[in-house]
C-alpha positions, -999 to 999 in steps of 0.1 A, spaced: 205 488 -563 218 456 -564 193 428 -564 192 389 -562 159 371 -566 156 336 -561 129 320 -573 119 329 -613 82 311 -602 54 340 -610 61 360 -578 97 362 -590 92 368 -628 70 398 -618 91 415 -596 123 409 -615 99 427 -647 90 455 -624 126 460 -613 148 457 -642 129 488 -659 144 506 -632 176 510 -632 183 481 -607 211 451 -613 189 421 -609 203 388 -609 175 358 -613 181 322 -595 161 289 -602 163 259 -613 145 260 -643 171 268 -667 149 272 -694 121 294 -674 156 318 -670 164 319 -706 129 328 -716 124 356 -691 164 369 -699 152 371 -732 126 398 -723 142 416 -694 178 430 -690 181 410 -660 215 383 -649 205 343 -648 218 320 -626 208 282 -629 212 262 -596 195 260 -561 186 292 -544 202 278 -508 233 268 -518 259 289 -509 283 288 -544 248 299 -561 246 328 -541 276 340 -543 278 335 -584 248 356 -583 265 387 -568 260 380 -530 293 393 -521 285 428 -529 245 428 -531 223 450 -515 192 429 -513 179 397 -515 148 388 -521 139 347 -518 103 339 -531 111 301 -545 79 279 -541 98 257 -511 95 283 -473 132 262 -464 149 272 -494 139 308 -486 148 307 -449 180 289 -454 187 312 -483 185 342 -464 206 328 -429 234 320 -460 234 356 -472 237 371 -441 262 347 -427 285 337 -452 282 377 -474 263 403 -445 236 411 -471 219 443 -459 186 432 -467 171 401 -468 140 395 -476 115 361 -475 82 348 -487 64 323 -463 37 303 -471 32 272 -447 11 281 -417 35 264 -391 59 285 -401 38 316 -395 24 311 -363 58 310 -346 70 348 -349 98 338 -322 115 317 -352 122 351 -370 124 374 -341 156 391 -331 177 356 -325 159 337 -349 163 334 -385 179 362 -403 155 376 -425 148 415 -421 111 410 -439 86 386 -443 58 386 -467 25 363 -461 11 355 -491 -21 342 -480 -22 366 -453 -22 395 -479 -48 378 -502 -69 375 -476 -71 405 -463 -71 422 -501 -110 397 -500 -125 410 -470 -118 445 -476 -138 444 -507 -166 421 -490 -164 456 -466 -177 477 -496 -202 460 -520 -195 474 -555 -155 481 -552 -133 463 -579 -105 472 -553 -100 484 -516 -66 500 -511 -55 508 -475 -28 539 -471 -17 557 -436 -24 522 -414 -62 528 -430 -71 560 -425 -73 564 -462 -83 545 -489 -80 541 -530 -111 526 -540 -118 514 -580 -155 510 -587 -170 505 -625 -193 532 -635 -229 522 -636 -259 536 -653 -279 555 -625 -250 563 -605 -256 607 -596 -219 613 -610 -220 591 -643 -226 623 -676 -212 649 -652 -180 662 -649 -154 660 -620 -156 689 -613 -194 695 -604 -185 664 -571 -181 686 -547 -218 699 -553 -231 664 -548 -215 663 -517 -204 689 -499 -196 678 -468 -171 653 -481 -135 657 -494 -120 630 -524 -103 631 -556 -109 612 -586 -71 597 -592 -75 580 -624 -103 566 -647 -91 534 -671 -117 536 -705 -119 508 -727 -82 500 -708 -66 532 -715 -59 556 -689 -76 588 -685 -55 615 -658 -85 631 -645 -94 673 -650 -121 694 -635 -141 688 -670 -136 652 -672 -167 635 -678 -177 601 -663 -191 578 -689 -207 543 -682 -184 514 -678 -157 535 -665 -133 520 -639 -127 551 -614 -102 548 -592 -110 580 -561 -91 585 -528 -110 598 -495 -107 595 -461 -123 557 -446 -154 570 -432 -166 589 -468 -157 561 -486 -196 546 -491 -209 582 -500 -182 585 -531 -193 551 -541 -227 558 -539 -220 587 -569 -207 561 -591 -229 536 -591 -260 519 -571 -253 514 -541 -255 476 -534 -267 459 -506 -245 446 -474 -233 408 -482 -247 383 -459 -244 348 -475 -208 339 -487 -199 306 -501 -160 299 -505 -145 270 -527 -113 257 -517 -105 248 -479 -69 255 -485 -46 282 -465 -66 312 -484 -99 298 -481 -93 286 -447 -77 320 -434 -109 339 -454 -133 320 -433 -121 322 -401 -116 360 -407 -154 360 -420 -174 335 -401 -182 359 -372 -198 385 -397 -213 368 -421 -230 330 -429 -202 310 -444 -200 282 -463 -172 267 -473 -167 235 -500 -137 212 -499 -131 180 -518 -106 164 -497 -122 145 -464 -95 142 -442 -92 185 -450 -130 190 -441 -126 169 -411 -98 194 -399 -115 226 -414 -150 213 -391 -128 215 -360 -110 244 -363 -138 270 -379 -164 278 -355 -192 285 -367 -186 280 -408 -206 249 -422 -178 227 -442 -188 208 -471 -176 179 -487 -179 182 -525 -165 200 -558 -167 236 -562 -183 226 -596 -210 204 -590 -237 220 -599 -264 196 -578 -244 203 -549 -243 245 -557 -282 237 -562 -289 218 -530 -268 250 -508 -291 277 -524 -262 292 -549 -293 315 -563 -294 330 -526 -256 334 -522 -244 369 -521 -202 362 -531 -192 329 -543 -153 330 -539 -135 305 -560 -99 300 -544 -89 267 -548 -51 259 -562 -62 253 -599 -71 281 -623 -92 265 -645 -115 249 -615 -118 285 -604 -124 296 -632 -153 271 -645 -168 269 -606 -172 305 -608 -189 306 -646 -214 279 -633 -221 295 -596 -229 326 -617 -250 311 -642 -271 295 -614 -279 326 -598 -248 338 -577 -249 376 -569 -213 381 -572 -182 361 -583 -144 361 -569 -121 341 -581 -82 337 -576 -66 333 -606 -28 331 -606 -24 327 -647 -18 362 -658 -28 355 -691 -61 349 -678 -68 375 -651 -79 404 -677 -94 377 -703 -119 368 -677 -125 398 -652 -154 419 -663 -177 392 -682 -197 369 -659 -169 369 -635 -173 402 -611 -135 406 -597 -103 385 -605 -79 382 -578 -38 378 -587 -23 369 -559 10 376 -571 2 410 -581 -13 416 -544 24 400 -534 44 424 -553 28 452 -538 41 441 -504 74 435 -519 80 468 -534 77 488 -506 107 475 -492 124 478 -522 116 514 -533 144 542 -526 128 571 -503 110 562 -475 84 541 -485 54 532 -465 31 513 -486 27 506 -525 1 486 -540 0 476 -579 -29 483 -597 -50 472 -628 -29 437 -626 1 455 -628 -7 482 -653 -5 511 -627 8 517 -596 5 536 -559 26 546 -532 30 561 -504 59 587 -497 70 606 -462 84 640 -470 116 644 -452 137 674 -449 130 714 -451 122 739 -472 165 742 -483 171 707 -484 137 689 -499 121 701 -532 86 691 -521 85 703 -485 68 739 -483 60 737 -516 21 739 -528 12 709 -547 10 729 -577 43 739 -570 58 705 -571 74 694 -604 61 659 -607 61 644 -640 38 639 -664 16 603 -654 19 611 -620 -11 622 -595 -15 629 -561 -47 618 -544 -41 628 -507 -20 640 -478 -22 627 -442 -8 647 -417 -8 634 -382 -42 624 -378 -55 646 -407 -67 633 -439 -66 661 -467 -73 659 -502 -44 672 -525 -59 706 -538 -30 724 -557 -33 751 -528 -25 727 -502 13 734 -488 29 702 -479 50 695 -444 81 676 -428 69 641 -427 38 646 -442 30 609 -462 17 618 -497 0 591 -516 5 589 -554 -11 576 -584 12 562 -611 -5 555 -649 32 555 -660 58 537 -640 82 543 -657 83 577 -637 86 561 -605 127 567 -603 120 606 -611 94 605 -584 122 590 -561 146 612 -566 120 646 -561 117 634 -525 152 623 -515 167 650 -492 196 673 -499 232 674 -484 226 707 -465 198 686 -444 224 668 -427 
């Protein structure tokens, strides 16, 4: 597939990393000339220096004959006017666009059917914040993955001393709890990935990554670790577009408290927010953390727009007596330097972005894929097309299917049914099969498995 990303910014950088390994032609735009040479350096990717709106740009970066193009630049009007160039001026089949300004989001009509032409639109903040409140949901879980519209989920917890399943092995689960179906997709050790067997044996400090149906998901969790108490207090720092959007989305559930250093921002953020109290301050001073009770506070999230504030905000809110730390980090350097210590759960909100982007860049029909581990692994969602002569998965037990080596399947929904992939289980036409990937580098194979045979049509 032919690819043009504009914008070599993080979001870009990442996707054109995950991309170029395979197998797609991916042409990189910016600006930055010298942000292009270093990443062409690592990755066999195309470099074009110039503005990602300007028609002669897009068309020295292969818009004439492109499948896709994806426009993630830091500025929403370069992206929009990007993709109404592509389509007018070279009919790109795809176009896709990252939106960040709220204005822009409210008013669907601007990108509806005679609006602007962009076939997909990714919400950054949107997606962060709902990645937050879906682990506020389960106290405990490093991540909270949603698959078929949420029926299922992929849940990573870390392993803790107590927990029922921690010195057994795999196998003996079902035993703990036999009314209740899930599969242990992977375990990460010391950072190495484990592909769970039957006699696999859960040690303490493992990161376990298990698959089960939305209502079982607290019962697994509770054979992992302790099971913690529902949040009440949260206190978020940062009254930006995240922290804004996390607080409205919270404030009817829980007591919120959110800290913002600009006035006239707290002014606006005191109207709008109904019943979240809004202070005025820094997320790092430590008389004001004091004076709010930080010892009491269940989840201190740190999501301003600077790592390093984040990063020392969330180190002091822990060291005065915060129960749990979550801080947005968009440095990738830092994200696995700092999760695990006194900070609980790093949040990389360009990893969380790519996730969204891939599934509309995957061959096969894709439904959902998230990245995992910052990047290190991988999950998707596949619909099994076809029939038993045209489609090599379809009537096939799963321990039929030749998938490669890396590769796991955690579950199958069917219709409203959520079933756990036992190698017994006999998969269907349009039956959406959610993989595990340790190795990416297998996701092209996987691809290929489920595309459908000549003799279907």
């Amino acid at each position: 597939m032919k690819i043009i990303i504009l914008g070599a910014g993080q979001v870009g950088g990442t996707l054109a990393e995950h991309l170029a390994s395979e197998q797609n032609d991916i042409t990189l735009v910016d600006l930055d000339s010298d942000r292009l040479r270093e990443l062409q350096d690592r990755l066999d990717i195309n470099t074009v220096t110039g503005h990602a709106a300007h028609p002669r740009v897009i068309r020295d970066a292969g818009g004439e004959d492109a499948d896709m193009l994806v426009a993630v630049t830091a500025s929403d009007e370069t992206n929009i006017v990007a993709c109404q160039v592509a389509s007018m001026l070279f009919q790109t089949p795809t176009k896709i666009s990252r939106i960040r300004s709220p204005d822009f989001a409210s008013n669907a009509r601007l990108f509806g059917e005679d609006g602007f032409a962009i076939d997909v639109i990714i919400y950054p903040e949107q997606i962060v914040t709902e990645h937050i409140s879906r682990l506020l949901d389960y106290p405990g879980a490093l991540q909270v993955l949603d698959f078929a519209g949420g029926r299922v989920q992929l849940v990573a917890v870390k392993a803790y001393y107590g927990g029922p399943m921690v010195g057994e092995a795999l196998q003996v689960i079902r035993k703990h709890m036999p009314g209740v179906d899930t599969r242990v997709a992977a375990i990460f050790r010391s950072g190495q990935a484990i592909l769970p067997e039957g006699d696999t044996v859960v040690e303490v400090g493992d990161e376990v990554f298990f698959i089960a149906a939305r209502e079982h998901i607290r019962q697994v969790m509770g054979e992992m670790r302790r099971i913690d108490r529902d949040y009440k207090r949260i206190l978020i720092a940062g009254g930006g577009n995240i922290g804004h959007r996390l607080a409205h989305n919270l404030e009817d559930r829980f007591n919120v408290k959110l800290i913002e250093r600009d006035y006239d921002r707290c002014r606006y953020l005191s109207e709008d927010l109904n019943r979240t109290i809004v202070l005025n301050g820094s997320a790092a001073d430590k008389d004001l953390l004091v004076s709010e009770n930080i010892e009491d506070c269940d989840v201190y999230c740190a999501l301003t727009n600077n790592d390093e504030t984040n990063i020392m905000a969330s180190l002091l809110a822990k060291r005065l007596g915060a129960r749990k730390v979550i801080t947005l980090i968009t440095n990738p350097a830092y994200v696995d330097l700092m999760q695990g210590g006194d900070i609980d759960v790093t949040i990389s909100p360009q990893q969380i972005a790519i996730g969204t982007l891939l599934t509309h860049v995957r061959r096969g029909d894709v439904v959902n894929v998230h990245s995992l581990r910052r990047g290190a692994a991988e999950a998707i969602e596949l619909i099994a097309h076809g029939d038993e002569q045209s489609s090599r998965v379809v009537g096939k037990r799963m321990d039929e299917i030749n998938l490669p080596s890396g590769v796991t399947t955690g579950a199958v929904v069917r219709d409203d049914q959520v079933l756990i992939a036992h190698r017994d289980l006999v998969i269907k036409t349009d039956d959406h099969l959610i993989l595990f990937f340790v190795d990416k580098s297998k996701i092209p194979a996987v691809e290929k498995l489920f595309q459908v045979g000549f003799t279907f049509f």
